[in-house]
C-alpha angles and dihedrals in degrees: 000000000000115000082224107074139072131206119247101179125025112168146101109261114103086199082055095051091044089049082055098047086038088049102036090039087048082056097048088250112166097215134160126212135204130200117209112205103200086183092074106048118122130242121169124329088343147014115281096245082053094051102046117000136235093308110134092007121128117211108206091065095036086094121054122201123210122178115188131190138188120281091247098054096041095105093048096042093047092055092046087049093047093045093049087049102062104024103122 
């Protein structure tokens, strides 16, 4: 992680990540994501998913999506995320 960067999105909505990237790349934002699998986290002797399946989970929150930018361009880049949200 840089000290040096700010996330813009978290969320769980792979359209939404796609909006931001469309949104930060169209405004010549440099911009790193990261995707977050819950489903694969350990615990114990497994992953979840491995222990017990995917009984009770619900998979449209098993992957999360950061997209960081730079600290200079945080202001920018959080009005062109926020814009590209909620354009209908």
């Amino acid at each position: 992680m840089c000290f040096f960067r700010e996330d813009v999105y978290v969320g769980y909505s792979l359209e939404e990540l796609a909006k931001v990237r469309q949104a930060l790349a169209n405004a010549g934002i440099k911009y790193s994501y990261r995707v977050l699998d819950h489903s694969g986290q350990w615990a114990g002797r497994g992953t979840y998913r491995g222990r017990y399946g995917s009984i009770g989970l619900n998979m449209k929150y098993t992957k999360q999506y950061t997209v960081s930018v730079r600290r200079k361009d945080y202001e920018q880049a959080s009005y062109l995320v926020n814009k590209a949200l909620h354009q209908r």
